[in-house]
KOLSE-442201 format. One line per 4 residues: number of its first residue (from 1); their letters; for each residue x, y, z of C-alpha. Coordinates in steps of 0.001 Angstrom, whole numbers, plus 500000, padded with zeros to 6 digits. Example, Ala and Ser with C-alpha at 12.3 -4.5 7.8 and 13.67 -1.06 7.14 Angstrom:
1 = as = 512300:495500:507800; 513670:498940:507140
END
This chain:
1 = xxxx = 500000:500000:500000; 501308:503331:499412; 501453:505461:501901; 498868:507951:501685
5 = xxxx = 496159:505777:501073; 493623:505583:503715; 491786:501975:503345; 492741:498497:504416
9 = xxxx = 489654:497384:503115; 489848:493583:501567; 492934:493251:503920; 493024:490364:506038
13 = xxxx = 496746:491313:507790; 499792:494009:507665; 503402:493577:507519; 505106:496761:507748
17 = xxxx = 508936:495827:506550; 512136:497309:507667; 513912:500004:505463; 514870:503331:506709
21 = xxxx = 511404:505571:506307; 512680:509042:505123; 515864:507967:505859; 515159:507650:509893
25 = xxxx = 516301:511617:509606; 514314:512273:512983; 514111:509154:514757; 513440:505910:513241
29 = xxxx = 510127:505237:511953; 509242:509331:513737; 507906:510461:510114; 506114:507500:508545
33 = xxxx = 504304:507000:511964; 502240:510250:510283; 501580:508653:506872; 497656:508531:506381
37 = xxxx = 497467:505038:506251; 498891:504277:509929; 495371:505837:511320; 493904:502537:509658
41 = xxxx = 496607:500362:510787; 495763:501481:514247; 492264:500318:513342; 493240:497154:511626
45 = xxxx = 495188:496651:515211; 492564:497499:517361; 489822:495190:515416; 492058:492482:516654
49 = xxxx = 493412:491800:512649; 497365:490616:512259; 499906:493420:512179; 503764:492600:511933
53 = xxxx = 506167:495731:512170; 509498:494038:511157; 513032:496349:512334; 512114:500059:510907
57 = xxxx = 508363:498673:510634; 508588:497912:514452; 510084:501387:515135; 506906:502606:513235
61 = xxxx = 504664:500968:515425; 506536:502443:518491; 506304:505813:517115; 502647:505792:516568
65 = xxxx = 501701:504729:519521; 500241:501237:518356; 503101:499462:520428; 504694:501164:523614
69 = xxxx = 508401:501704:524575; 510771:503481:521830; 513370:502056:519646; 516568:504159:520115
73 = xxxx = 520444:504445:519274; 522095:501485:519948; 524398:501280:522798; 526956:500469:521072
77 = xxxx = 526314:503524:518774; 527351:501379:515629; 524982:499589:512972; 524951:496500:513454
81 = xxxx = 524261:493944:510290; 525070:490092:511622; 522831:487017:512188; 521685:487017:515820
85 = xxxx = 519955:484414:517991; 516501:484730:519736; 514440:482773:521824; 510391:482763:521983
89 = xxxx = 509337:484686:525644; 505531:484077:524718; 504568:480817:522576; 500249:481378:523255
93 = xxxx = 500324:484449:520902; 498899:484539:517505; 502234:485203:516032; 504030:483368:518310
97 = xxxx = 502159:480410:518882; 504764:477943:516314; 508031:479508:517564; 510012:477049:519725
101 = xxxx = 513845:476799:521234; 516341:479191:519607; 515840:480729:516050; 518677:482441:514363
105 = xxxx = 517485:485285:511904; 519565:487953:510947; 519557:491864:512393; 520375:495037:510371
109 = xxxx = 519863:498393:512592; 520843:502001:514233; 518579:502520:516180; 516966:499071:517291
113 = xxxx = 517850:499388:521324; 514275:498639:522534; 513219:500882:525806; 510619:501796:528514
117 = xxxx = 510229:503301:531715; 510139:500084:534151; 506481:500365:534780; 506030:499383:531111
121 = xxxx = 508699:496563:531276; 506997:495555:534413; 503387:495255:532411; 505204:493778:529120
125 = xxxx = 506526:490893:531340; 503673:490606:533673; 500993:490305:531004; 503102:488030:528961
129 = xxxx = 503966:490566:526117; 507609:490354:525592; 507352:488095:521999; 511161:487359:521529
133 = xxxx = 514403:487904:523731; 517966:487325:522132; 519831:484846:523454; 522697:482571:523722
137 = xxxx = 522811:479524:521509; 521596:477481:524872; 518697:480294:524456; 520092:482289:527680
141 = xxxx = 519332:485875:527696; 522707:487456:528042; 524337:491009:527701; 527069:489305:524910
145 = xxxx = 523768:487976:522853; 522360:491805:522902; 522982:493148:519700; 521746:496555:520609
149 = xxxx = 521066:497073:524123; 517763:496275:524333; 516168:496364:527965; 515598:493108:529240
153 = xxxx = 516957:491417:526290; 513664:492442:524102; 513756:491811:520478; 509931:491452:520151
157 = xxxx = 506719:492789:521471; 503218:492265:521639; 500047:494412:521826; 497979:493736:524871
161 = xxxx = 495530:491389:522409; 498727:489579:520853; 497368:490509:517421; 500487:493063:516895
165 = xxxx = 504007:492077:517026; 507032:494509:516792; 510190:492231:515896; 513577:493881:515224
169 = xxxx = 515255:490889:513777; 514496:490036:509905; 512197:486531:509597; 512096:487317:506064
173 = xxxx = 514974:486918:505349; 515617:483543:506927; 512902:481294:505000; 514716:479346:502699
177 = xxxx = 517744:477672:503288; 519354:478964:499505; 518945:482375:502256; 520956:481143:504801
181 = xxxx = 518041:478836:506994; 514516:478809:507273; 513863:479763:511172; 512092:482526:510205
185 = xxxx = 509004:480696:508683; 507851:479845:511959; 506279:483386:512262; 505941:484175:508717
189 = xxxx = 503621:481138:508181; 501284:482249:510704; 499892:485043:507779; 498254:481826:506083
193 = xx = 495660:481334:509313; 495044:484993:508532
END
């Protein structure tokens, strides 16, 4: 869809991909969380309809205010381009739900250091929200498996209906092993229950 269109109609989910929006000149994600058609994304969200915000697409969901928390600079202040473990926190979620032990999928960010005040980490954990974590190949959340910084190891959230996932790492790009491996199918193949 292009960007100023204003209808989802005949939609039945949304994957908003990664890819530097107005080249992430403000913040990541800051100007195309204005774009017309994000006002029906919200809807699409809200009517309980798939949504997947993949690295920039996630950083678009932040800044509209479909997904809490902010995706910021990365600690290390570097991109960072490499394939990168993650475990599933969450396996009842719609997107979710076929994800199990560690999936390797491949990362390629600024400004993908997830954060939120601790009463929204608190709520994210509490109400089982946090989708992914990275990991250690034993699937260990540890500060050497962080790519980026991330509080609490987060590499994927959920909405509070589990409809919505932000993901910084790239399933897309891990579904065929002539890519590299196929781990990233597991979340990608839950568009065809859409």
């Amino acid at each position: 869809m292009w960007h100023r269109e204003t209808s989802l109609q005949g939609f039945d989910a949304v994957v908003i991909p990664g890819g530097f929006t107005y080249g992430d000149y403000l913040r990541g994600g800051a100007i195309a969380a204005l774009a017309p058609i994000l006002s029906e994304v919200r809807r699409f969200a809200e009517n309980g309809l798939p949504v997947l915000g993949i690295c920039n697409g996630f950083q678009i969901l932040t800044e509209a205010h479909i997904l809490p928390g902010a995706l910021v600079r990365n600690s290390g202040r570097k991109f960072v381009c490499r394939k990168i473990a993650v475990t599933p926190h969450n396996t009842d979620s719609f997107w979710t739900e076929g994800c199990k032990g560690v999936l390797h999928m491949p990362v390629a960010h600024n400004e993908g250091r997830y954060i939120a005040d601790e009463e929204t980490l608190e709520r994210l954990e509490q109400e089982r929200r946090v989708a992914f974590i990275y990991c250690s190949e034993e699937g260990e959340p540890t500060d050497e498996a962080n790519p980026n910084g991330s509080a609490a190891n987060i590499a994927g959230i959920l909405n509070d209906r589990g409809n919505v996932l932000g993901l910084m790492p790239h399933p897309e790009r891990v579904v065929a092993e002539l890519l590299g491996g196929t781990d990233g199918r597991s979340i990608l193949e839950r568009l065809s229950d859409a």
